[in-house]
N, CA and C atoms as an extended XYZ file, in Angstrom:
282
Properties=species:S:1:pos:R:3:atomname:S:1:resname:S:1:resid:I:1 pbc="F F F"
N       -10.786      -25.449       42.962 N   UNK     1
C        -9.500      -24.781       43.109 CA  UNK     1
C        -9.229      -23.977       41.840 C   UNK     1
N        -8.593      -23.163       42.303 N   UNK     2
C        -8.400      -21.802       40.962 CA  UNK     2
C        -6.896      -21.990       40.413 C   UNK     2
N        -6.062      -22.948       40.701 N   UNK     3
C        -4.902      -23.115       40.249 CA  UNK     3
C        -4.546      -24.496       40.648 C   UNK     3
N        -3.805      -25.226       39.702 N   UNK     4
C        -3.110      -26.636       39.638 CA  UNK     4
C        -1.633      -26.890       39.033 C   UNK     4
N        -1.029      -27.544       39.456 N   UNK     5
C         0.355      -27.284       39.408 CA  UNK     5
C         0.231      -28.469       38.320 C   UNK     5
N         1.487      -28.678       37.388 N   UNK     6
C         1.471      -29.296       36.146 CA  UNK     6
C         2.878      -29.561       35.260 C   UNK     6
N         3.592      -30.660       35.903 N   UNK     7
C         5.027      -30.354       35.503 CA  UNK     7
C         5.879      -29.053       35.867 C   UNK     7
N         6.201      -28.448       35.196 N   UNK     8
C         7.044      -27.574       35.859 CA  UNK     8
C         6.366      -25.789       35.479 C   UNK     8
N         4.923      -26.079       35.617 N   UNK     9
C         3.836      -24.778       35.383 CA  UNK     9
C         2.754      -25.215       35.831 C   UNK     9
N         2.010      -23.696       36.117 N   UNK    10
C         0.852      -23.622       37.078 CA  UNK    10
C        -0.397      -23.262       36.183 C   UNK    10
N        -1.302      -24.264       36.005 N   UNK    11
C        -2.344      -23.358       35.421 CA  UNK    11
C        -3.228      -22.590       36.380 C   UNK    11
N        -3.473      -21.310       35.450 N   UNK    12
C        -4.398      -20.579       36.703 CA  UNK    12
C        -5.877      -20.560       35.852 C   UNK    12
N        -7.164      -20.225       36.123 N   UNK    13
C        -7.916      -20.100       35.560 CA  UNK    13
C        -8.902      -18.690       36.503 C   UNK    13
N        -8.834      -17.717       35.534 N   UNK    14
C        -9.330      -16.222       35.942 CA  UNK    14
C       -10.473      -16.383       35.212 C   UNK    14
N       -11.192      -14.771       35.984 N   UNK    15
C       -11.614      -14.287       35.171 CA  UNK    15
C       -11.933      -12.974       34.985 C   UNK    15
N       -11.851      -12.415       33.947 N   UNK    16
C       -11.502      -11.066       33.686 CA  UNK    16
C       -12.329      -10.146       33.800 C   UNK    16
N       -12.112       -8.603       34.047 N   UNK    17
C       -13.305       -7.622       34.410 CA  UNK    17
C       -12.779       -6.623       33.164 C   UNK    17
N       -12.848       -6.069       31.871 N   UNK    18
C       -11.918       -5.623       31.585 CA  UNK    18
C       -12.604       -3.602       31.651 C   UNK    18
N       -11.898       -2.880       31.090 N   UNK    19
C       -12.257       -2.266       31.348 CA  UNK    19
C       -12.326       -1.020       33.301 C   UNK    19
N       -11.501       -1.615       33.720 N   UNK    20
C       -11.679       -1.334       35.321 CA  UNK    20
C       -10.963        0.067       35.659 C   UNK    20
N       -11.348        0.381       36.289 N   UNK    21
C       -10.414        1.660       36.915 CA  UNK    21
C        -8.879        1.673       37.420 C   UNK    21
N        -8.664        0.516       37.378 N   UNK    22
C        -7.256        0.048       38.059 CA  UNK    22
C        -7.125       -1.659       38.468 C   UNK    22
N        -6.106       -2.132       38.030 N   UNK    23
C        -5.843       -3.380       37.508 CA  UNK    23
C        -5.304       -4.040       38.966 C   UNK    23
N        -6.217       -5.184       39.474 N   UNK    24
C        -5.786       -5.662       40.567 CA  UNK    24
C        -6.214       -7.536       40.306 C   UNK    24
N        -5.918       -7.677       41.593 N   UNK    25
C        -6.191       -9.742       41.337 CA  UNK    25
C        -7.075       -9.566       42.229 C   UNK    25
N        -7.972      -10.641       42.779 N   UNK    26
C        -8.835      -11.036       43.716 CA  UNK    26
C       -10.213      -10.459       44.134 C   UNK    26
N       -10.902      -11.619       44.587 N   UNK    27
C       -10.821      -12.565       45.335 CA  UNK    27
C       -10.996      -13.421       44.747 C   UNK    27
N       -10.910      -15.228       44.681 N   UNK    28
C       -11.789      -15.971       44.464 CA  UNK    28
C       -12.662      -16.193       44.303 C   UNK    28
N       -13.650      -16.264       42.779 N   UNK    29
C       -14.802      -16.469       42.941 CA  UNK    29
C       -15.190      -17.563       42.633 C   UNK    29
N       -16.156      -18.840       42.846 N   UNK    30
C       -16.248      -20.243       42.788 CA  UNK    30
C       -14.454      -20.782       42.182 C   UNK    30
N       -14.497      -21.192       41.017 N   UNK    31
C       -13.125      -22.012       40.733 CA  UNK    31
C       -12.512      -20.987       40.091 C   UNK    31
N       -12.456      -19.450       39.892 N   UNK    32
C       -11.871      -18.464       39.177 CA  UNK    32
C       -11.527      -17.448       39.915 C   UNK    32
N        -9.850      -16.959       39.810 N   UNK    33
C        -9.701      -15.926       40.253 CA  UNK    33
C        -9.769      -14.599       39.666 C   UNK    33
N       -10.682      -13.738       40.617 N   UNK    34
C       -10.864      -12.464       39.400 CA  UNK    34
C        -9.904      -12.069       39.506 C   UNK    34
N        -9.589      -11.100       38.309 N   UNK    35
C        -8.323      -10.230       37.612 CA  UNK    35
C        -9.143       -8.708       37.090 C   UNK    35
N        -8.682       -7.692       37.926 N   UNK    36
C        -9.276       -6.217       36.694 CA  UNK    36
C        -8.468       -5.689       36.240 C   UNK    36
N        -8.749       -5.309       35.079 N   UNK    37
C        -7.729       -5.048       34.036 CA  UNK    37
C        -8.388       -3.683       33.557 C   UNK    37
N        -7.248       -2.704       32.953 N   UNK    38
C        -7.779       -1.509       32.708 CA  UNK    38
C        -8.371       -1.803       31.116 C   UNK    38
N        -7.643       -2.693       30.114 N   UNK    39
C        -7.809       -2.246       28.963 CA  UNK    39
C        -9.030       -2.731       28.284 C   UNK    39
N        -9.525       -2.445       27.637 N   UNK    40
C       -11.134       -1.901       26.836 CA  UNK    40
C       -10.667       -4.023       26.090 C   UNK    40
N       -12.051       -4.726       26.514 N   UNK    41
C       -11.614       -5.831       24.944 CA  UNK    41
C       -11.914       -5.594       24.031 C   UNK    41
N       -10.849       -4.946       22.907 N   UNK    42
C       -10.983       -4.811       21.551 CA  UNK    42
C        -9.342       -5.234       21.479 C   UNK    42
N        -9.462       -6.163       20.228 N   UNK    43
C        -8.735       -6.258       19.447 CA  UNK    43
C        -7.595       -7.207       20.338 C   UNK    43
N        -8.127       -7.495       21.392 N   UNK    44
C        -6.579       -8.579       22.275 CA  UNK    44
C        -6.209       -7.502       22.787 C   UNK    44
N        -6.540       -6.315       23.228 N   UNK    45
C        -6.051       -5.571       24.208 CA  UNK    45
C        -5.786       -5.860       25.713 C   UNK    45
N        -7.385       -6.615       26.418 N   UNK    46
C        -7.360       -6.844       27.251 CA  UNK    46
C        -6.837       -8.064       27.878 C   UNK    46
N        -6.554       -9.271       26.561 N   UNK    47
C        -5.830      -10.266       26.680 CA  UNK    47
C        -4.185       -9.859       26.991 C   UNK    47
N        -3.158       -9.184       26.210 N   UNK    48
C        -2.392       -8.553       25.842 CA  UNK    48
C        -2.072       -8.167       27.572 C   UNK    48
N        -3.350       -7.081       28.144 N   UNK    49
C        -2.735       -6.842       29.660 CA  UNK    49
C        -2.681       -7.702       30.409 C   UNK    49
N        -3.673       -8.501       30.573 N   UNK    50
C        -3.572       -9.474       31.339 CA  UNK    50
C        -1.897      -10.409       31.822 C   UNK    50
N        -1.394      -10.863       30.481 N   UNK    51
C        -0.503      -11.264       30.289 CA  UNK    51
C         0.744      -10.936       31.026 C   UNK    51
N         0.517       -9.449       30.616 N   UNK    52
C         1.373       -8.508       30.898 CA  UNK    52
C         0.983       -8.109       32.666 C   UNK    52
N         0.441       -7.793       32.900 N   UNK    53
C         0.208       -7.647       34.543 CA  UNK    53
C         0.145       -9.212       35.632 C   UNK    53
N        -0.352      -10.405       34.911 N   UNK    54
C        -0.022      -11.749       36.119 CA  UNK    54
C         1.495      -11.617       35.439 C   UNK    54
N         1.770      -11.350       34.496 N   UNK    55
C         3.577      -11.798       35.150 CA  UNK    55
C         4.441      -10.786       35.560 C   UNK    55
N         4.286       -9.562       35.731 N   UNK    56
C         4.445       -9.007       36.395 CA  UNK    56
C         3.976       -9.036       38.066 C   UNK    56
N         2.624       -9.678       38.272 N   UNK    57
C         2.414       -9.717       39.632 CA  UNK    57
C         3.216      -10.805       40.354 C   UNK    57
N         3.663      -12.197       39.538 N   UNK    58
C         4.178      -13.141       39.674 CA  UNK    58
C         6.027      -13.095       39.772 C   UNK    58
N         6.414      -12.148       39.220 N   UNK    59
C         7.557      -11.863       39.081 CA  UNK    59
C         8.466      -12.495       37.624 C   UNK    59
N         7.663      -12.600       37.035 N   UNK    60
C         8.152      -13.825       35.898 CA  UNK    60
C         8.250      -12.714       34.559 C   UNK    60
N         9.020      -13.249       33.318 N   UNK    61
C         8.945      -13.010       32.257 CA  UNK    61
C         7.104      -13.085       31.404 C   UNK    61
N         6.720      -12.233       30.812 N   UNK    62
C         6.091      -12.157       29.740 CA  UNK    62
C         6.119      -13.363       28.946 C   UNK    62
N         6.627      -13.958       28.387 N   UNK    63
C         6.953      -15.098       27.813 CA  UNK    63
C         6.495      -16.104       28.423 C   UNK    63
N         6.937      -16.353       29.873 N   UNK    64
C         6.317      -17.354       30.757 CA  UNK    64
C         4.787      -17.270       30.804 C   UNK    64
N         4.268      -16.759       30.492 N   UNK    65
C         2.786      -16.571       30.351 CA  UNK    65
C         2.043      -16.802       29.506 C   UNK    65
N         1.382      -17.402       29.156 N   UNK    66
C         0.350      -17.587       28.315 CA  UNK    66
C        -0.852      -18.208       28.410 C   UNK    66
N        -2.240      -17.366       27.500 N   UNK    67
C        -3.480      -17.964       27.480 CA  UNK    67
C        -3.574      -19.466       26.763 C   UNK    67
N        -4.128      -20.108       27.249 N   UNK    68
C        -4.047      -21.322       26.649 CA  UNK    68
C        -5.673      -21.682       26.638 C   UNK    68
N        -6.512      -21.060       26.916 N   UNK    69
C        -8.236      -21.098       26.722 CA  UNK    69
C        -8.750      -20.084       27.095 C   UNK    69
N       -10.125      -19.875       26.296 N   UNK    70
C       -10.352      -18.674       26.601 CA  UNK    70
C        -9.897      -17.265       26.095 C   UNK    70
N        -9.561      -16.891       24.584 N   UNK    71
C        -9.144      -16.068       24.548 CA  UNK    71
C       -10.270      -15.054       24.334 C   UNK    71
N       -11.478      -15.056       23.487 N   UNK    72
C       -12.092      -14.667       23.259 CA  UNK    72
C       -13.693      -14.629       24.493 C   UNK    72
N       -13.341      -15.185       25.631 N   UNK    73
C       -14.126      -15.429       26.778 CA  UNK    73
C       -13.554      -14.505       28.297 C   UNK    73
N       -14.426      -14.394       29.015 N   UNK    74
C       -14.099      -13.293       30.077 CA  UNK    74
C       -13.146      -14.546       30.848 C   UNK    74
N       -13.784      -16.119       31.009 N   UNK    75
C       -13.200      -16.615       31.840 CA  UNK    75
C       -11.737      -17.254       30.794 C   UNK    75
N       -10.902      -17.429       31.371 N   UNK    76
C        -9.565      -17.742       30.762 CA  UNK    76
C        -8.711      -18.858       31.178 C   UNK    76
N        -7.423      -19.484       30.569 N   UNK    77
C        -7.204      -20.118       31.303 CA  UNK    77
C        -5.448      -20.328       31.108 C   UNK    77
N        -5.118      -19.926       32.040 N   UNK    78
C        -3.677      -19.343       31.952 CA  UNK    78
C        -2.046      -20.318       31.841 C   UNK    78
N        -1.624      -20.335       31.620 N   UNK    79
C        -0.478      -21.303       31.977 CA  UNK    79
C         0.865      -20.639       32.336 C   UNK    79
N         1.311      -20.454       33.265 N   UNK    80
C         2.637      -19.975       33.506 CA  UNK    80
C         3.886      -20.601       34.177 C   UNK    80
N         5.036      -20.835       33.074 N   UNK    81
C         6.138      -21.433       33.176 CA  UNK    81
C         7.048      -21.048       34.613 C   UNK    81
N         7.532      -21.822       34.934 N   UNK    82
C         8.983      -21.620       36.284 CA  UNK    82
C         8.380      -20.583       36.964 C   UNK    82
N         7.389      -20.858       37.846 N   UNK    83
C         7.262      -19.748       39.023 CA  UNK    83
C         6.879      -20.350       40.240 C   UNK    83
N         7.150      -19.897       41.408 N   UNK    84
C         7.003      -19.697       42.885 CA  UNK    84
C         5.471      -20.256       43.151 C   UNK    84
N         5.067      -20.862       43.418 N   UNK    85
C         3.677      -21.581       44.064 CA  UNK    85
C         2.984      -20.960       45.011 C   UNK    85
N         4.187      -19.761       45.924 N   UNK    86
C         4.005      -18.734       46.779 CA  UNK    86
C         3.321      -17.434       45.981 C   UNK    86
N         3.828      -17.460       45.300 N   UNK    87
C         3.435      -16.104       44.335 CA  UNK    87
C         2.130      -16.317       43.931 C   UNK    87
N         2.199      -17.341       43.684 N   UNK    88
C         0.338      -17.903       42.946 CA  UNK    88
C        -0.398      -17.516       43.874 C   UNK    88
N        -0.400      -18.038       44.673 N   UNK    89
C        -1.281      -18.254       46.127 CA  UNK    89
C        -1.374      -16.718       46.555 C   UNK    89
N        -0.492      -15.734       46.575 N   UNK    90
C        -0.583      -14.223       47.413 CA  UNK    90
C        -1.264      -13.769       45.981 C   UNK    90
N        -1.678      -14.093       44.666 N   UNK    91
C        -2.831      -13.214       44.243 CA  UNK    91
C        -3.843      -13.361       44.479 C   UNK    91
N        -4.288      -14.569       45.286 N   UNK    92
C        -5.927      -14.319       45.547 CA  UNK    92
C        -5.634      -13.019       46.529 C   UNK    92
N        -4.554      -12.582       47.407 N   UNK    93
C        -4.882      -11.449       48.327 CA  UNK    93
C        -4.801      -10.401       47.577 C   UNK    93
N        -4.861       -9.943       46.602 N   UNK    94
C        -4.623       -8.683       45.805 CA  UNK    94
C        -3.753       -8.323       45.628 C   UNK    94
């Protein structure tokens, strides 16, 4: 499973394409959901979007988000505060 619920947050565990033509979620691949992200990894750029685009896809604050493994690795591992279990679940559809 690509996400587990955890007190009152969901960890997700992605993994990142960075660099992409346009920044989308999905599909599932074994226990990771892919994520493409436009920005180049240099410097926490592509960490930085990431962040910034699942909480936006999720509907949540920036803040509510964070890497918690994986920063320096394609695969990651996410934690995001007070959100919808529904919302999780509609990014494996893109």
């Amino acid at each position: 499973m690509w996400y587990r619920t955890s007190d009152n947050s969901v960890i997700i565990t992605v993994r990142v394409v960075p660099k992409s033509s346009r920044a989308q979620t999905g599909p599932v691949e074994g226990d990771a959901l892919k994520v493409k992200i436009t920005a180049p990894p240099v410097d926490g750029q592509a960490n930085a979007a990431l962040v910034k685009f699942i909480a936006k896809k999720l509907g949540v604050s920036r803040s509510r988000v964070r890497i918690i493994r994986g920063e320096t690795s394609r695969t990651k591992v996410l934690e995001v505060h007070d959100v919808d279990l529904d919302a999780v679940e509609r990014l494996a559809d893109g």
